[in-house]
C-alpha positions as CSV (number, residue, x, y, z in Angstrom):
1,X,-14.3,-19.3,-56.5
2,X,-15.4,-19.0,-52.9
3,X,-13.9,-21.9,-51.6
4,X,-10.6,-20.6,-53.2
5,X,-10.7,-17.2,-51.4
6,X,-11.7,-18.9,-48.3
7,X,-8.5,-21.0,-48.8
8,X,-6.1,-18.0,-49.4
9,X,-7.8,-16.8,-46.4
10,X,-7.0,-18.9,-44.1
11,X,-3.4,-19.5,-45.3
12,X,-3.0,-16.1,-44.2
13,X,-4.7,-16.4,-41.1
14,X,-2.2,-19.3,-40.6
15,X,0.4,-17.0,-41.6
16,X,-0.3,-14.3,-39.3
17,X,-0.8,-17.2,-36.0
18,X,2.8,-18.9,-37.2
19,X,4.3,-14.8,-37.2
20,X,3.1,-14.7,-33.5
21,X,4.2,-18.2,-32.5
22,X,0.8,-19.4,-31.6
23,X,-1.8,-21.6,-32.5
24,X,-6.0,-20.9,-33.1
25,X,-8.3,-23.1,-32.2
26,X,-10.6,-24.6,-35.0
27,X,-13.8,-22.1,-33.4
28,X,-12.4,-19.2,-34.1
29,X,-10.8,-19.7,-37.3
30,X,-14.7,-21.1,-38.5
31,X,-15.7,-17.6,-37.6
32,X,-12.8,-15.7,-38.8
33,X,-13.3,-16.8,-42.4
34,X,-17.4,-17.4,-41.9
35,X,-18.3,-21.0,-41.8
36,X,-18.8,-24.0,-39.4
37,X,-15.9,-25.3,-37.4
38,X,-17.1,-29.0,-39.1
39,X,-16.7,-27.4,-42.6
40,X,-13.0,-26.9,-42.2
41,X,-11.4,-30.0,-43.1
42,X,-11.4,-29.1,-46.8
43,X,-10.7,-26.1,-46.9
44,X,-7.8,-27.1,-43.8
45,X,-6.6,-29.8,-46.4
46,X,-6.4,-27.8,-49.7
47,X,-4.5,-25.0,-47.6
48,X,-2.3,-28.1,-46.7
49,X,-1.9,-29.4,-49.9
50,X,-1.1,-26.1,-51.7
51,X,1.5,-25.6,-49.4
52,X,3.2,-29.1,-49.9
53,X,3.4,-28.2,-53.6
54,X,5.2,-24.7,-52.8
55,X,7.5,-26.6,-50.6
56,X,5.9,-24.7,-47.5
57,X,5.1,-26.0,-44.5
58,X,1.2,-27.4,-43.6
59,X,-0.2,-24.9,-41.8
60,X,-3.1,-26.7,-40.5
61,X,-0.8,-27.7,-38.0
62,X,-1.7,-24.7,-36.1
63,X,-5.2,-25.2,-35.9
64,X,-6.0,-27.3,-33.0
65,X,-9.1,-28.7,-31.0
66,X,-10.2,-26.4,-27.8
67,X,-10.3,-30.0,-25.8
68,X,-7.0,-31.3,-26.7
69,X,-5.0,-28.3,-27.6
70,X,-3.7,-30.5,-30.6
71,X,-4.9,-31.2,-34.0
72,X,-7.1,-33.5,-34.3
73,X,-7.0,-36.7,-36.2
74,X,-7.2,-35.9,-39.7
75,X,-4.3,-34.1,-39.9
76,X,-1.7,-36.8,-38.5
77,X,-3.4,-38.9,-41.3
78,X,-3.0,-36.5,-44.4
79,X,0.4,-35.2,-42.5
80,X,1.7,-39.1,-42.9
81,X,0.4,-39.1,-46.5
82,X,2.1,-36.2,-47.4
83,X,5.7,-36.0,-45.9
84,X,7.2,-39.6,-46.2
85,X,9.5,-38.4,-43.2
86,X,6.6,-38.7,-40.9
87,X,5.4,-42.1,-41.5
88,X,7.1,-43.8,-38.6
89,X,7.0,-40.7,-36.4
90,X,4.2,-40.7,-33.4
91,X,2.4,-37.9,-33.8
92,X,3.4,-35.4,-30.7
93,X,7.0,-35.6,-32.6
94,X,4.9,-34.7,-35.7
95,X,2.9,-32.0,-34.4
96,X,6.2,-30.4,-32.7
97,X,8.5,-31.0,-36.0
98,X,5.5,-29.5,-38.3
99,X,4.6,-26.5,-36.3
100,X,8.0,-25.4,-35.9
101,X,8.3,-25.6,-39.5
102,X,5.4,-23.1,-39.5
103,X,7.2,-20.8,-37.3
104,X,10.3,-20.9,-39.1
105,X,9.1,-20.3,-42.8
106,X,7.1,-17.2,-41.0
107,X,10.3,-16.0,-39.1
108,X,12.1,-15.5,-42.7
């Protein structure tokens, strides 16, 4: 039940950062919803794979590394296995087309 609630969570978190136009670094999203930056990925993917199955878009792309600025690897990876659109696409054209996604489903 926890890991659910921390899910819906951080959708909404996600929600809120796409509203603004913004990302969030993975830091402050660990703290936001109380765990470890390295304990995201799951919650990160279920959030991701929730919204595939709603026909939303993956908000994990807004969560990115403080060093980079991006996302990092994991979600090019599940992004590819998930939308057949972006398996030939490098992944700054992947990033760009998926985060604009998230700021246009939050825009309507």
């Amino acid at each position: 039940m926890f890991e659910v609630d921390r899910v819906d969570r951080i959708t909404d978190i996600l929600f809120g950062v796409a509203v603004a136009g913004g990302t969030i670094e993975y830091a402050p999203l660990a703290r936001r919803v109380g765990t470890r930056p390295d304990f995201l990925s799951h919650p990160l993917d279920q959030v991701s794979r929730r919204a595939a199955q709603r026909g939303e878009p993956m908000w994990s792309a807004l969560v990115v590394s403080k060093a980079s600025g991006r996302p990092n690897e994991g979600f090019y990876a599940m992004a590819r296995r998930m939308r057949t659109e972006y398996v030939d696409v490098d992944d700054a054209t992947l990033w760009d087309r998926e985060r604009h996604r998230c700021y246009e489903a939050a825009r309507r």
